[in-house]
Structures are given as structure tokens and as C-alpha cells.
C-alpha positions in Angstrom: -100.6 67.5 -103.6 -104.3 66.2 -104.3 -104.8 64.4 -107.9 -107.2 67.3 -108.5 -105.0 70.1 -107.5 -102.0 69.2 -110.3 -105.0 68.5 -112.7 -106.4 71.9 -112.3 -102.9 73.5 -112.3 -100.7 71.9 -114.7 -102.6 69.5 -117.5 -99.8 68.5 -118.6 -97.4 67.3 -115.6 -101.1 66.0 -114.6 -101.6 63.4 -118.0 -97.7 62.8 -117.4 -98.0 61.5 -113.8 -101.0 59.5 -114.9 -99.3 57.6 -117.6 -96.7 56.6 -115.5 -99.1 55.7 -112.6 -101.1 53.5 -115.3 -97.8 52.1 -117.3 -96.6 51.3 -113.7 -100.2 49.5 -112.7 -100.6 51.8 -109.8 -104.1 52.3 -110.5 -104.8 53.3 -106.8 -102.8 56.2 -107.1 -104.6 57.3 -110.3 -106.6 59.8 -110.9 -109.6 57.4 -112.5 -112.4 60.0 -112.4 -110.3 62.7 -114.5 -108.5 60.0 -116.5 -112.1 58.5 -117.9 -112.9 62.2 -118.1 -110.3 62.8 -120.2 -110.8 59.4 -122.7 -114.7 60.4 -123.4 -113.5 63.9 -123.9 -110.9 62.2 -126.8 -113.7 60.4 -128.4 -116.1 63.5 -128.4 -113.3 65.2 -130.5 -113.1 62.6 -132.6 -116.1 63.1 -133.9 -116.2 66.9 -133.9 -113.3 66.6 -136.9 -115.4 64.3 -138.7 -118.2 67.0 -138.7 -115.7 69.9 -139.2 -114.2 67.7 -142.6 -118.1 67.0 -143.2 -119.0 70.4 -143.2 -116.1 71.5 -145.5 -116.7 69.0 -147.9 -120.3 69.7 -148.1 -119.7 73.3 -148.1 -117.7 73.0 -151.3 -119.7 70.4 -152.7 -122.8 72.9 -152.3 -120.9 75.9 -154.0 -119.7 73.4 -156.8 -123.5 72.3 -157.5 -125.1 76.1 -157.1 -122.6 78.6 -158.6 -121.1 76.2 -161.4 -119.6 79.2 -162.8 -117.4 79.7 -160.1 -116.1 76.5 -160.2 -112.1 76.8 -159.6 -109.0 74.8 -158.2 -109.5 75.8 -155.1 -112.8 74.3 -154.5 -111.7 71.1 -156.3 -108.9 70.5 -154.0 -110.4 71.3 -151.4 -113.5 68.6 -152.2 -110.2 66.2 -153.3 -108.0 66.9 -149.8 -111.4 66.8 -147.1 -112.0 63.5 -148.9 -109.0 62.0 -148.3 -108.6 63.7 -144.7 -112.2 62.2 -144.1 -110.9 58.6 -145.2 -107.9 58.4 -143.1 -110.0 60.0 -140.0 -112.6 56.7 -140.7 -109.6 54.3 -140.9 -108.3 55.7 -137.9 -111.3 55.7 -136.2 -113.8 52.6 -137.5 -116.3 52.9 -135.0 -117.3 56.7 -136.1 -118.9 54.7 -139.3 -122.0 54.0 -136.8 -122.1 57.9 -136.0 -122.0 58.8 -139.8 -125.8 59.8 -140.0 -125.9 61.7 -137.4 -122.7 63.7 -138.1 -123.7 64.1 -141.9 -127.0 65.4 -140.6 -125.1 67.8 -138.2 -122.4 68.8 -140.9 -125.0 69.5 -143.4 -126.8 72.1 -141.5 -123.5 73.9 -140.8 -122.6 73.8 -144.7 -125.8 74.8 -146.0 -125.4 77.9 -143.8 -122.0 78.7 -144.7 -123.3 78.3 -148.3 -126.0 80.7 -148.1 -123.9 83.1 -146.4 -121.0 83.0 -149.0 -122.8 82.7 -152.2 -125.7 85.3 -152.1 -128.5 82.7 -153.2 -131.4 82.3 -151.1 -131.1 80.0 -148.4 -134.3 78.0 -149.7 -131.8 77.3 -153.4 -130.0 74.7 -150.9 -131.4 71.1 -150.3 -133.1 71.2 -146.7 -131.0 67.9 -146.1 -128.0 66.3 -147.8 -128.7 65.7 -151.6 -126.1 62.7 -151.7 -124.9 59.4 -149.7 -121.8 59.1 -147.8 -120.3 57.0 -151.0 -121.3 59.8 -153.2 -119.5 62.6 -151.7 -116.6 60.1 -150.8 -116.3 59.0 -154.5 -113.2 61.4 -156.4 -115.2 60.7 -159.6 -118.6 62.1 -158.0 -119.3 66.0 -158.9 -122.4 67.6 -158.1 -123.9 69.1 -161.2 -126.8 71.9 -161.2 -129.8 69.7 -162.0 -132.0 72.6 -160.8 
């Protein structure tokens, strides 16, 4: 059977014959196109959950700012757990620190969305980009407060 053919038919016997092909330095055997493939693919999602945990954080961070009397548990843990998911995903993954612009940037536009969809206010109430730093919505003693 081709290297394609079990890749297109069976993932998962395909990324087990490849580990044993690369643990047993057969690399001639291997797969290399689909395996590299596969390893930029890993990275990509990588740093699609930091923009999902982004965009939660913000999202919360938003409703806490702009509807202060809604403020519950639920949006404080949620601000408190995204934080702390956020940190282990950036100590698990160091080199996403250099994509942290871009995927605040990204995140941001997802959260102010989901903001103006859930809370009623006009979309223009919402910073155009993200009122605070990386350290800022990191910090668990930072909490937006209405300054508007």
C-alpha cells in the first residue's frame, strides 16, 4: 500500500506507522511530505487555542467593563480560569510570545463581536482595538472598570 493511500484511509494506523518508521530511523520509508504536513498543521493549532482563550478572556473582560451591573461568578471565573489556561498554553508553547500581537489583534475582533451580540449595546460602546496590554489582562488583580 502507497504512504498516501493509508494516510487518506486510516489517520491513525498512518501517524502510527510513521512513528515507528521515524523511532526506527527509516526515514526512507517515511512519509516526509505528510509528516511535515502534519507538524505545521500542530503549530497552526497551537495558536488557534491561544486566540480561542484570547477571545474568551476578552469577551468577558468586555462584559465586565460595559455592563458592570451584570457582573457575576460566572464571568469572574471565567476571566480567572482563561487566564490561567492562557499561562500554561505560553509555558507550554514559548515561542507563541512572538505571535501575541497578532493573535490579541485577531482575538479582539472576535470578542468585541461576541460582545455586541450578547449584551445589546452598540457595537461602536466597544473599543475599536484592545483597551489593555497582555500584562494587564494576564494580571488576577487587573479588572476593567467603566471609565466611560
Amino acid at each position: 500500500m502507497s504512504k498516501t493511500a493509508l494516510y487518506d484511509r486510516d489517520f491513525y494506523a498512518w501517524a502510527n506507522e510513521q512513528a515507528g518508521l521515524l523511532r526506527a530511523g527509516k526515514l526512507a520509508q517515511a512519509d516526509i511530505d505528510h509528516i511535515a504536513e502534519e507538524i505545521e498543521s500542530m503549530g497552526k493549532t497551537e495558536k488557534r487555542e491561544l486566540i480561542s482563550r484570547l477571545t474568551v478572556l476578552l469577551l468577558h473582560m468586555l462584559k465586565w467593563e460595559f455592563q458592570p451591573a451584570r457582573r457575576g461568578a460566572s464571568w469572574e471565573v471565567s476571566i480567572g480560569t482563561q487566564r490561567r489556561a492562557i499561562a500554561r498554553h505560553m509555558a507550554d508553547n514559548p515561542s507563541l510570545k512572538a505571535k501575541l500581537p497578532e493573535a490579541i489583534e485577531d482575538a479582539y475582533v472576535d470578542a468585541r463581536s461576541e460582545a455586541y451580540a450578547e449584551t445589546g449595546l452598540a457595537k461602536a460602546s466597544f473599543p475599536s482595538t484592545c483597551p489593555w496590554t497582555f500584562e494587564q489582562m494576564m494580571d488576577e488583580n487587573f479588572w476593567p472598570e467603566t471609565s466611560h
